[in-house]
C-alpha positions as CSV (number, residue, x, y, z in Angstrom):
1,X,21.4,-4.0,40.7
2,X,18.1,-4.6,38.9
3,X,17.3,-0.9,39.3
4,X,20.4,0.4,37.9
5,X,20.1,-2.3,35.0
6,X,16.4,-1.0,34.5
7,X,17.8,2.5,34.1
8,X,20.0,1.6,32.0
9,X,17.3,0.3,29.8
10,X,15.3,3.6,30.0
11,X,18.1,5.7,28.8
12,X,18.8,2.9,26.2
13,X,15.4,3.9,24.9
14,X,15.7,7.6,25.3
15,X,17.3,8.4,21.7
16,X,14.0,6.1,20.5
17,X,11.6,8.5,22.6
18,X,12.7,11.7,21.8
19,X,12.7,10.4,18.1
20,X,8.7,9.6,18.6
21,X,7.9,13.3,19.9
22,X,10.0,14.6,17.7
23,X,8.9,13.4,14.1
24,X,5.4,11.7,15.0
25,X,3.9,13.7,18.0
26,X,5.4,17.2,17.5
27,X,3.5,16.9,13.5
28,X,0.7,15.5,14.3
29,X,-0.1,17.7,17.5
30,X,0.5,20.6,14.3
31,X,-2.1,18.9,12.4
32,X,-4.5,18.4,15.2
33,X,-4.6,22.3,15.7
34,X,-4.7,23.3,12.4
35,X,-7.9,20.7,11.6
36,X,-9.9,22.2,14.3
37,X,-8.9,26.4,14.3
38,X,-9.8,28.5,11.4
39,X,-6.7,30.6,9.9
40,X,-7.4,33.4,12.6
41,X,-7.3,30.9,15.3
42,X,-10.6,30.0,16.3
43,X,-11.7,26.9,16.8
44,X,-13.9,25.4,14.0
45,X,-15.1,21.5,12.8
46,X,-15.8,22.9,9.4
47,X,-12.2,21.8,8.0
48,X,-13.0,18.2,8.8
49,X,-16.6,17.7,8.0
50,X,-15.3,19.9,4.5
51,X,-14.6,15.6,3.5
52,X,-18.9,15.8,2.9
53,X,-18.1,18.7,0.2
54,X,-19.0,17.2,-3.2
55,X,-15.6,17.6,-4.7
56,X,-13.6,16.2,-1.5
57,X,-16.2,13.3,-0.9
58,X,-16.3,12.3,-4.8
59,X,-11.6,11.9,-4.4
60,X,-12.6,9.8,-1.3
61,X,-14.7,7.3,-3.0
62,X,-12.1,7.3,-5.6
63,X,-9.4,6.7,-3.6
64,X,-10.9,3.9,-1.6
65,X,-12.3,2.4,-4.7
66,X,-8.2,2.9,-6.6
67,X,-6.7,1.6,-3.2
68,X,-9.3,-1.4,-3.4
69,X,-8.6,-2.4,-6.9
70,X,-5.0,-2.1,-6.4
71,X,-4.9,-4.2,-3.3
72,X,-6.9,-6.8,-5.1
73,X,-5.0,-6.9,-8.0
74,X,-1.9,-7.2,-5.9
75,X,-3.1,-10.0,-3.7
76,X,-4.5,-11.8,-6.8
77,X,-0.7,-11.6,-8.4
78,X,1.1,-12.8,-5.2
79,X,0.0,-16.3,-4.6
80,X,0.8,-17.9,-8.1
81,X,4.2,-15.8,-7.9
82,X,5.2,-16.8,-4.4
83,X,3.6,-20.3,-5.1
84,X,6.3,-20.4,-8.0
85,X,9.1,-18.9,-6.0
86,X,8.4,-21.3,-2.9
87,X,8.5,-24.4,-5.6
88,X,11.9,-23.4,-7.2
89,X,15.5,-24.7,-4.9
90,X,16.8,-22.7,-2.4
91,X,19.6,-20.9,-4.4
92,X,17.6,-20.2,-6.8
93,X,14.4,-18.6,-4.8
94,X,17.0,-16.1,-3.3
95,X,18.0,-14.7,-6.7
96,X,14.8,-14.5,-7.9
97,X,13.8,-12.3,-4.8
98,X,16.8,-10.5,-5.5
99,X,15.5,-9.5,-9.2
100,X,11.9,-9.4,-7.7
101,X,12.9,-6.3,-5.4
102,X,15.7,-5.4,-7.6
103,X,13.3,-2.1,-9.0
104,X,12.6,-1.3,-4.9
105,X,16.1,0.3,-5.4
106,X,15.2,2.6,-8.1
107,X,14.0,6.5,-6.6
108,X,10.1,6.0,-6.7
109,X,10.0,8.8,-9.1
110,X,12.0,7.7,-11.5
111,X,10.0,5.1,-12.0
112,X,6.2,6.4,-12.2
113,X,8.2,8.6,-14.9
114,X,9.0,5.5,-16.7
115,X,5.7,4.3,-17.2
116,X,4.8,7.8,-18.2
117,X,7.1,7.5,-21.0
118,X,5.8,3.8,-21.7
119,X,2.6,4.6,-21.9
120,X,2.0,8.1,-23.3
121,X,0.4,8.2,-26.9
122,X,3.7,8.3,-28.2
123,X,5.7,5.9,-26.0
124,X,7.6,2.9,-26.5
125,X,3.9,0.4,-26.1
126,X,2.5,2.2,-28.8
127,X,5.2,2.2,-31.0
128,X,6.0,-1.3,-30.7
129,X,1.7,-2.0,-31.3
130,X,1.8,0.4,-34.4
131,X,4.8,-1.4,-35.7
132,X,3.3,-5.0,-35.7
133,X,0.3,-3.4,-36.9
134,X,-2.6,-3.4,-33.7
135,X,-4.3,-0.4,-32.4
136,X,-2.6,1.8,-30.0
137,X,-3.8,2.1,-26.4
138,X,-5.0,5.6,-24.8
139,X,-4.9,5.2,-21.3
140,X,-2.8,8.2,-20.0
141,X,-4.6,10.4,-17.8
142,X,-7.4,7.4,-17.0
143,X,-7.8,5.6,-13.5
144,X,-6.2,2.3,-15.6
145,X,-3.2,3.7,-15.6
146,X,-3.3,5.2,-12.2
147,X,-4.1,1.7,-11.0
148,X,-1.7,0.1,-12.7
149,X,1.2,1.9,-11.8
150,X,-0.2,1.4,-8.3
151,X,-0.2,-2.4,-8.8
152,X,3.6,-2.5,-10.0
153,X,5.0,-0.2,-7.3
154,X,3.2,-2.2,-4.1
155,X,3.0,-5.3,-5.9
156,X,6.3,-6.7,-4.0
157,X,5.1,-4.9,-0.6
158,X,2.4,-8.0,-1.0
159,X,4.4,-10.7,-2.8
160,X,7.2,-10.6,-0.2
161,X,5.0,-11.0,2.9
162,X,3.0,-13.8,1.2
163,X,6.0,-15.6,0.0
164,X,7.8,-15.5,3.4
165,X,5.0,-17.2,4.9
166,X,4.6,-19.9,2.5
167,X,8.3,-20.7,2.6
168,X,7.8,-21.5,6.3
169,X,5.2,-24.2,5.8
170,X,6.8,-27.6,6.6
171,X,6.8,-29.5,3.3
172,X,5.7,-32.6,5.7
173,X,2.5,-31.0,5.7
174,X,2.0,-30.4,2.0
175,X,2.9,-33.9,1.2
176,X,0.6,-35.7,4.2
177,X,-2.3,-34.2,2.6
178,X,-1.3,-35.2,-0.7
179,X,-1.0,-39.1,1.0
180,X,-4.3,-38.4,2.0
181,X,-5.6,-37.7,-1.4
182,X,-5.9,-33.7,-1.6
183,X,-5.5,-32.2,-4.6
184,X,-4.2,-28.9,-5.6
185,X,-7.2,-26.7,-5.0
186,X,-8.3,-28.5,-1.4
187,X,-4.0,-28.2,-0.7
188,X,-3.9,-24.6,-1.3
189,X,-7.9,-23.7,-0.1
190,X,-7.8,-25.8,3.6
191,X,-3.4,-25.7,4.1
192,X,-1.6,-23.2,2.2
193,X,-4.1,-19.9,2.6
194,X,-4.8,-20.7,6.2
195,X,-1.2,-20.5,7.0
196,X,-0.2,-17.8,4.7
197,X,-3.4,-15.0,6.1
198,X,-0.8,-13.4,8.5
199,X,1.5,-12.6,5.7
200,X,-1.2,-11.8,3.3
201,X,-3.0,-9.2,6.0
202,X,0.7,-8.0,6.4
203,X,0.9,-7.1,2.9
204,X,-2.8,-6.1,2.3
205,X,-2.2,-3.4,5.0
206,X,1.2,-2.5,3.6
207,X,-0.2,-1.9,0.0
208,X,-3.9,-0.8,0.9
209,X,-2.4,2.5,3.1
210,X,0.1,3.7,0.6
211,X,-2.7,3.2,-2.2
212,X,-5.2,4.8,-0.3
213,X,-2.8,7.9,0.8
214,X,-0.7,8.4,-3.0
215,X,-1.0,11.6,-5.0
216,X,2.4,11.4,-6.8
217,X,1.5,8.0,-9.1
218,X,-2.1,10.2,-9.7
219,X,-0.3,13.4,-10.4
220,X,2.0,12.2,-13.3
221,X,-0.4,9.6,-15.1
222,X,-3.7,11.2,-14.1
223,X,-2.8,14.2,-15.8
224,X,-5.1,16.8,-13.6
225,X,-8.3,14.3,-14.6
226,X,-7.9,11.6,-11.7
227,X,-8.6,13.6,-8.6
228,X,-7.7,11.1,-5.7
229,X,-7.9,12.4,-1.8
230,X,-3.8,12.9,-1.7
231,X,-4.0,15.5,-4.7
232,X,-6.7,17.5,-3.0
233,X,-4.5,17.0,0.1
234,X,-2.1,18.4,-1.9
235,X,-3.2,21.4,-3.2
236,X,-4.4,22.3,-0.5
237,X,-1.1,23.2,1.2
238,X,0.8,23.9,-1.6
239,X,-1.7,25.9,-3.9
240,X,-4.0,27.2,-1.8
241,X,-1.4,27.7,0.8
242,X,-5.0,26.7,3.3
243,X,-3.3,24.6,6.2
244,X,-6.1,24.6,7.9
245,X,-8.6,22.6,5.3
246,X,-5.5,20.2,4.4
247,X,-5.2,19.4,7.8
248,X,-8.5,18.6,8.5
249,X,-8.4,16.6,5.5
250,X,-5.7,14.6,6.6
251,X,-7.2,13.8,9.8
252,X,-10.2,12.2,8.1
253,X,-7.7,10.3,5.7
254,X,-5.9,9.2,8.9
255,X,-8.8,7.8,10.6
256,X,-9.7,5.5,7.3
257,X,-6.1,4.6,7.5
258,X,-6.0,4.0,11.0
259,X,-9.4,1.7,10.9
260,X,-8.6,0.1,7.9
261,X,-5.3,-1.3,10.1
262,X,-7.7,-2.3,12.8
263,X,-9.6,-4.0,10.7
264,X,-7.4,-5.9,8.7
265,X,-5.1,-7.4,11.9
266,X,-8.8,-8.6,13.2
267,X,-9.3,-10.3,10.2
268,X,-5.6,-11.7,10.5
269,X,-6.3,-13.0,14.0
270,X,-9.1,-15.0,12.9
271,X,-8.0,-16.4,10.0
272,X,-4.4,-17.2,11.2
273,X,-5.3,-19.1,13.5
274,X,-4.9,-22.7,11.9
275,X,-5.6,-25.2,9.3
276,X,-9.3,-24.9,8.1
């Protein structure tokens, strides 16, 4: 009986497996030959040490540095605001979350468009600053706005996971060190951050990657002058119609990805551990 019940489990999971080679192995087994074969077929490294090429190496940098800033910015903005949303009643925090992720529901698209339209020389911003009489702001096609974009599109990617950890802390905890004589900073420094690092690597993780791998955000508020990693990514396979350098792009942009991961749930481990 505990056989046929085991089988049963294995075919339960065949739908999941055949999913896996299908739409993860199957593409990235693609990607592996085309990063290490030229476009006649022989086998070459050149397409993934091309990432030391001056031009490929410079969108790199700048991608890490973009993905860095973003994450920061994002993990900076989450604490007061789950902080806030962990202090309000219950009813009350789940409609808040609900307008919070409310914009999640919008196509992603539609909304980098948006903030192309707000900030553009001639966008609403600038009118309304022209109207009361301050300077405009010229920030389309700079890494500001690229960056900023960033920071409202994976800003509840970070919030969420922070917030969800925070509302777990007993409040018997929060008030015994308050008895004890903690104030806000030693609460939130040796309590609160301790027990939230899970949910703040979680979200670190889930904003850094996206950050680190975008091209669409770059391509509509960059304007052409914000060359991240993704855009040369890009054009490579859809320009230059060159599979072979795009691939061997991406697997260097994969391994960051992939160590970046590794690092960050290392750092989780350590510092989830318990109370400081």
């Amino acid at each position: 009986m505990r056989k046929i019940r085991g089988l049963k489990r294995q075919l339960l999971a065949g739908p999941y497996l055949v999913w896996i080679a299908a739409f993860t192995l199957l593409p990235l087994m693609v990607i592996l030959y085309y990063a290490f074969t030229t476009t006649s077929g022989h086998p070459t490294l050149l397409n993934v040490t091309s990432i030391f090429a001056s031009v490929h190496f410079k969108s790199l940098l700048l991608s890490l540095e973009l993905a860095f800033l973003c994450t920061a910015a994002c993990l900076l903005l989450s604490y007061p605001l789950a902080l806030a949303l962990s202090s309000l009643k219950t009813k009350r925090q789940g409609f808040i979350v609900f307008i919070f992720i409310l914009p999640m529901w919008m196509n992603f698209m539609l909304r980098i468009l948006a903030w192309k339209m707000l900030l553009s020389n001639n966008g609403v911003i600038n009118m309304v600053l022209e109207a009361v009489g301050l300077p405009a702001l010229d920030v389309m096609n700079t890494p500001f706005a690229v960056v900023f974009c960033m920071i409202y599109d994976f800003l509840p990617f970070m919030a969420l996971p922070i917030y969800n950890s925070m509302s777990r802390i007993d409040k018997g905890i929060l008030e015994a060190a308050q008895d004890l004589g903690a104030g806000r900073a030693t609460t939130f420094f040796r309590i609160i951050l301790p027990l939230t690092a899970p949910g703040a690597v979680s979200g670190t993780i889930m904003v850094f990657v996206p950050a680190l791998t975008s091209f669409a955000i770059s391509d509509l508020l960059g304007g052409g002058k914000v060359l991240l990693i993704g855009n040369v990514i890009e054009q490579a396979f859809i320009q230059e119609y060159n599979w072979n350098l795009g691939s061997g792009l991406s697997l260097v942009l994969m391994v960051f990805v992939i160590a970046s991961m590794a690092l960050m749930n290392s750092r989780g481990d350590e510092g989830g551990v318990g109370i400081c």
